[in-house]
C-alpha positions in Angstrom: 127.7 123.3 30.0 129.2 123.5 26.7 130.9 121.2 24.4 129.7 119.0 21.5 127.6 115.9 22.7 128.0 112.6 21.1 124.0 111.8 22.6 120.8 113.3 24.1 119.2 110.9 26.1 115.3 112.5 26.3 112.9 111.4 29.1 112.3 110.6 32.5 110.4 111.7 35.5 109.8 108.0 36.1 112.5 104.8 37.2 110.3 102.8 33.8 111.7 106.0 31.7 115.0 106.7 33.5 116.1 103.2 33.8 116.5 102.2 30.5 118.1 105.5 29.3 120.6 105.3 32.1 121.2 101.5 30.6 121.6 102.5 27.2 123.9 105.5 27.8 126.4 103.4 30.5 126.5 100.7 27.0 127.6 104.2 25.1 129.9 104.6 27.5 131.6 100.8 27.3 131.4 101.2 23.6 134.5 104.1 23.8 132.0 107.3 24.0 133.4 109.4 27.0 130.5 109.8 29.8 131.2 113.4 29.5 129.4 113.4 25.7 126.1 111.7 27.2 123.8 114.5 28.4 120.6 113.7 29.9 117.3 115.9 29.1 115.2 114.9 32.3 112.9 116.3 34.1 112.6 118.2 37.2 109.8 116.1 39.0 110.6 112.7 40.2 114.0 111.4 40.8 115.7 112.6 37.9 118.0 115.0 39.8 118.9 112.5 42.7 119.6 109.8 40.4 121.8 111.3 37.5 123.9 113.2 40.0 125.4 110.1 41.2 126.2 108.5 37.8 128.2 111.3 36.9 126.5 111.9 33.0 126.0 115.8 32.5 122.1 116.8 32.6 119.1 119.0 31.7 116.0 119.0 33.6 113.2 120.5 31.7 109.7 121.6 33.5 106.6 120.2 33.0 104.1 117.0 33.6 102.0 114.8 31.9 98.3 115.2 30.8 95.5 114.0 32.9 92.8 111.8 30.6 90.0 113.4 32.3 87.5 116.6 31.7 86.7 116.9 34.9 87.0 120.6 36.2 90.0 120.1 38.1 92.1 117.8 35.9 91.0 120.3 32.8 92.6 123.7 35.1 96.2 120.7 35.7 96.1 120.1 31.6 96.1 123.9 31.3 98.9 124.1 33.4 100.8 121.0 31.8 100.3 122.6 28.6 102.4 125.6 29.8 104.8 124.0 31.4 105.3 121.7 28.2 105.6 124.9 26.2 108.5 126.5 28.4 109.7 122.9 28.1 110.3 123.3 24.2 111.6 126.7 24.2 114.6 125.3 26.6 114.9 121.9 24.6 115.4 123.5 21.2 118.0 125.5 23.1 119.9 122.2 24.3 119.7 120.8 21.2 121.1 124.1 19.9 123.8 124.1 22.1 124.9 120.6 22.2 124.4 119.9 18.8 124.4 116.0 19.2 125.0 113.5 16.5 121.8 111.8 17.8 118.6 112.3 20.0 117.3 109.0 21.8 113.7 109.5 23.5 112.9 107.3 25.9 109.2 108.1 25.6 106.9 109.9 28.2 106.4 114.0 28.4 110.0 114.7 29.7 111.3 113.9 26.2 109.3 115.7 23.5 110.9 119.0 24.0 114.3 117.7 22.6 112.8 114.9 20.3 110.5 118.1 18.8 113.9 120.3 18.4 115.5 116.6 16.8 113.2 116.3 14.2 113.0 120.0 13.2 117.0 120.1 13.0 117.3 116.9 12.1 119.1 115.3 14.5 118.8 112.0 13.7 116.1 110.5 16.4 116.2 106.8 17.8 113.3 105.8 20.3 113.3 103.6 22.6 110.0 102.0 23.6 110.0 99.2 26.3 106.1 98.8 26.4 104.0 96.1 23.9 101.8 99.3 23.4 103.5 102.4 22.5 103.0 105.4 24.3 101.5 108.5 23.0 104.9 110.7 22.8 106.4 107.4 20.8 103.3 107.3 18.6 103.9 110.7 17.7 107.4 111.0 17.2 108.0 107.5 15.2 107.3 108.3 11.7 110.2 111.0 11.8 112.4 108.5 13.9 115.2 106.9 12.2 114.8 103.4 14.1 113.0 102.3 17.1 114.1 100.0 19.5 111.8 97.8 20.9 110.9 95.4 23.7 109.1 93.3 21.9 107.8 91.9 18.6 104.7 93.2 17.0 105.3 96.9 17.6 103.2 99.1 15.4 106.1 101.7 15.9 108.0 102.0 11.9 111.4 101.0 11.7 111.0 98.8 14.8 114.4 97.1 15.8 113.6 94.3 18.7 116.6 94.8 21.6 114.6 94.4 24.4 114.2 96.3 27.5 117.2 97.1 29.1 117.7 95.8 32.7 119.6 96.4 35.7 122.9 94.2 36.2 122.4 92.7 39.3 118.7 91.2 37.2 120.8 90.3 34.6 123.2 88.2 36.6 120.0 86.2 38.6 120.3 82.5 39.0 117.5 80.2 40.2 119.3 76.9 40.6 118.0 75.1 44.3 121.2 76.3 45.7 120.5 79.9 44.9 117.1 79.4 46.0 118.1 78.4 49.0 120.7 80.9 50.1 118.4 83.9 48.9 115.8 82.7 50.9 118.1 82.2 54.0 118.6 86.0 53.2 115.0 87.0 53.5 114.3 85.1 56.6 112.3 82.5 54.8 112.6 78.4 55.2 114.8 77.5 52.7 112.8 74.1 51.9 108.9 75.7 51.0 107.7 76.4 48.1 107.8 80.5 47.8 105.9 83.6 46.5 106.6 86.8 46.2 104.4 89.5 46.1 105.2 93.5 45.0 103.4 96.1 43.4 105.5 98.8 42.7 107.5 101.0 45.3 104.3 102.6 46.8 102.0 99.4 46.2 99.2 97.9 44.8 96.1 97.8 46.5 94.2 95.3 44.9 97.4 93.0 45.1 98.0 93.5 48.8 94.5 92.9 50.0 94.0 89.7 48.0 97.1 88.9 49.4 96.4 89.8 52.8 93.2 87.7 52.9 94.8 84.6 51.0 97.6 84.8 54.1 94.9 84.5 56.5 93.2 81.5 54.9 96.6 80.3 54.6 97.6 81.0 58.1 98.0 77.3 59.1 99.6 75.9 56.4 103.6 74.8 57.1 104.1 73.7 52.9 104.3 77.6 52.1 106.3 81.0 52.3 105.2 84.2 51.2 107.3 87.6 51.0 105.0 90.2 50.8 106.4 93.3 49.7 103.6 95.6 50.6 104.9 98.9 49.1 105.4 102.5 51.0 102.4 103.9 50.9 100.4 101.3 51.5 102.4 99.9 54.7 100.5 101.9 57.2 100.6 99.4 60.5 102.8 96.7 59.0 104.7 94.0 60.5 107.4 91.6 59.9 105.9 88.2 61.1 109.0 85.4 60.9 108.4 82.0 60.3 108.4 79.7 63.2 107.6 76.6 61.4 104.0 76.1 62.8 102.2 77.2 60.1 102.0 79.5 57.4 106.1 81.1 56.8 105.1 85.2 56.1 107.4 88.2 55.9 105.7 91.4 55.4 108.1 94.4 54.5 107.5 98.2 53.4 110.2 97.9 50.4 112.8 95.7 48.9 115.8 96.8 47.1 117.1 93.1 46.7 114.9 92.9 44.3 117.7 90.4 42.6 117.5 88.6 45.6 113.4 88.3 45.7 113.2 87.3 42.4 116.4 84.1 42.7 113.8 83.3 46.0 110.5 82.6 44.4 108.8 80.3 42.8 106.4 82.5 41.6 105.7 86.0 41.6 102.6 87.9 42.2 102.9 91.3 40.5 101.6 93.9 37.9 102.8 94.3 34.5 104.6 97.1 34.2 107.6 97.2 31.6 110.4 97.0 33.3 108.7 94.4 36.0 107.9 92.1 32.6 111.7 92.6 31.7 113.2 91.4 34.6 111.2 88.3 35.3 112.0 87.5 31.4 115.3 88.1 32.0 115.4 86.7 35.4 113.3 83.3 34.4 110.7 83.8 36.8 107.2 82.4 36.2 104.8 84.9 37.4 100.7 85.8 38.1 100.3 89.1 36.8 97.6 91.9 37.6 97.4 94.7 35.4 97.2 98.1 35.9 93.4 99.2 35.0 93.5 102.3 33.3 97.2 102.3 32.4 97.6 104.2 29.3 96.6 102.4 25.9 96.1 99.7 28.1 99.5 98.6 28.0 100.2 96.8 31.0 97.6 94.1 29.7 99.4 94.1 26.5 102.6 93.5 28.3 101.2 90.8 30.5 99.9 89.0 27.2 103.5 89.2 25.5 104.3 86.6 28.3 100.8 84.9 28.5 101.2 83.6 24.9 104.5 82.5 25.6 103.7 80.1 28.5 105.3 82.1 31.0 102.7 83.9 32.8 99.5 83.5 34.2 97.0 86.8 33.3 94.6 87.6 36.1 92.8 90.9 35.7 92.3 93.4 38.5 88.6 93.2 38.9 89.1 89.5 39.8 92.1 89.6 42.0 90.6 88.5 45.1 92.0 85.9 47.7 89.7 82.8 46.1 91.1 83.8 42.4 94.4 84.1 43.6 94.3 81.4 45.9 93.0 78.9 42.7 95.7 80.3 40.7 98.6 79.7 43.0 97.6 76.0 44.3 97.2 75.1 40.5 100.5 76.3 40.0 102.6 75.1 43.2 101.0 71.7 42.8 102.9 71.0 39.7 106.7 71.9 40.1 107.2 70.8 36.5 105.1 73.3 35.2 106.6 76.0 37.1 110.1 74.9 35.8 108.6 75.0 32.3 107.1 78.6 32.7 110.5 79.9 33.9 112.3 78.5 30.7 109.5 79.7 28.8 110.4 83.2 30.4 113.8 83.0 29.9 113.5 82.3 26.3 111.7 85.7 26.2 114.8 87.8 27.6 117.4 89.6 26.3 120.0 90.5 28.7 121.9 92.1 26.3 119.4 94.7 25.7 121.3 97.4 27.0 124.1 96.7 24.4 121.9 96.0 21.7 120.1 99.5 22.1 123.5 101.3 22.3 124.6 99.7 18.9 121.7 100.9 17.3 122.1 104.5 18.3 125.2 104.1 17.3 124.2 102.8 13.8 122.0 105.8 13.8 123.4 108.5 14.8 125.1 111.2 11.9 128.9 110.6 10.8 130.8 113.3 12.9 134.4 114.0 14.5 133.5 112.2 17.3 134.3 109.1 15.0 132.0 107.1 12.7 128.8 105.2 13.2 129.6 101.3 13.4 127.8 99.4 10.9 125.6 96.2 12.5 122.0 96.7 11.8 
């Protein structure tokens, strides 16, 4: 490919990296820059590939993976590797950046974007980050002091030149409504009763363990109540011998599925959610509304999905419950306390809602823009 490119979007290799780059370069692409100027620097593990050939943006995949935080014999002989791979990884991203010569670089974090951010800061290419976690990662940690803005999830980021957008989401989570007449018809959609109180349960697209079996267990002691739902989505990997039990009205309401991409859907269903903290999962119940019961991640880099949880904690809008207690007695507490008072749930859905910002995806476009260097393919607007 050749050709002068307006942007490099840097990262991927996961949906929390690729999402919010895709959502910032389709806001590019509403503000007047031609899709053809917004090339992708991806990586060629994961769903980069897949995904970015159907939204039609040009592409890069680099090589590569991320460090394991272990010394263990094994995971030292994968860091070794990694490390090589990362190095290849450079030599081609300099090369991009050589060859597209972009007015700016925007990293969306993780080890798929160093290798152009690196080349940005050497050539200076102006840099923007993007960082959608309360706890930056470690390529954003690095990178920020040579950045020329940041754009944030949240407030309180140690990142410099921090600019609070939000985290891009998806449309269709954009667009969610939760009055009863929603609730109603997207229950009707997932074979629930459209009168019960409702919670939804997901970990992820593979699953989370600790999640499903408390889950599992609190469903059995629950088995006989007829004043409940629950849609359990139980996640791919952890399906195994799943089934789909629908509600006959003679005692507990349960629909057990493998995966759910209605996730808009899910979340205009529930009264609550059940989930982990992940960035883009936080996101969307902010921007959604939806009160929640989150379960970190243990081990998650720099802790972050606890951070992340806390963000909405503070804010009324969440309910923490760490991993290690995330059993069906602590879950089963936590969820009587909070479908016993219907006014509190309403009041931790507006307290989520006042946390999103479903104009993220804009707002992060406008500051690239604001960033990026003056060049033929017009000026930088002015805005921030």
């Amino acid at each position: 490919m050749s050709g002068r490119r307006y942007a490099l979007v840097a990262g991927g290799g996961t949906a929390g990296h690729l999402q919010p780059a895709l959502a910032i370069a389709e806001a590019l692409v509403d503000a007047g820059h031609p899709r053809g100027t917004i090339e992708f620097v991806g990586s060629t593990r994961g769903q980069d590939r897949l995904t970015l050939e159907r939204r039609g943006f040009p592409f890069t995949l680099l090589p590569g993976r991320g460090i394991v935080r272990s010394l263990r014999p094994r995971a030292v002989v994968a860091n070794l590797g990694a490390l090589a791979g990362l190095a290849v990884a450079a030599v081609r991203g300099f090369g991009v950046v050589a060859r597209a010569r972009p007015r700016v670089v925007v990293s969306v974090g993780g080890y798929a974007s160093l290798a152009a951010s690196l080349a940005a800061v050497v050539t200076r290419v102006p840099l923007v980050l993007v960082n959608v976690d309360a706890v930056p990662g470690a390529a954003n940690r690095l990178l920020g002091r040579f950045a020329r803005a940041s754009a944030v999830g949240w407030e309180g980021s140690s990142l410099p030149r921090a600019v609070v957008t939000g985290t891009p989401v998806r449309p269709e989570i954009a667009g969610v409504r939760r009055d009863p007449a929603e609730r109603h018809s997207a229950r009707r959609l997932l074979g629930l009763p459209e009168d019960r109180p409702t919670v939804a349960v997901f970990g992820g697209s593979l699953g989370a363990h600790r999640i499903n079996e408390a889950v599992l267990d609190l469903s059995d002691r629950w088995k006989d109540r007829d004043d409940r739902s629950i849609y359990h989505i139980v996640g791919r990997r952890e399906w195994g011998e799943g089934l789909s039990v629908q509600p006959d009205g003679t005692g507990l309401a349960l629909v057990r599925v493998a995966y759910e991409d209605r996730m808009d859907v899910v979340y205009r269903c529930a009264d609550v959610v059940v989930c982990r903290a992940g960035a883009m999962t936080v996101a969307e119940l902010t921007v959604a509304g939806v009160p929640a019961i989150l379960v970190p991640l243990p081990g998650a880099p720099g802790d972050h999905q606890t951070a992340n949880a806390r963000v909405l904690e503070r804010a009324g809008a969440a309910v923490l419950l760490p991993d290690g207690r995330c059993d069906a007695g602590s879950l089963g507490t936590a969820l009587d306390g909070l479908l016993s008072q219907p006014e509190l749930l309403e009041s931790m859905g507006r307290a989520a809602a006042g946390l999103g910002r479903p104009d993220a995806a804009a707002s992060g476009a406008r500051l690239v823009e604001a960033s990026a260097a003056p060049g033929p393919a017009g000026e930088a607007r002015e805005g921030w």
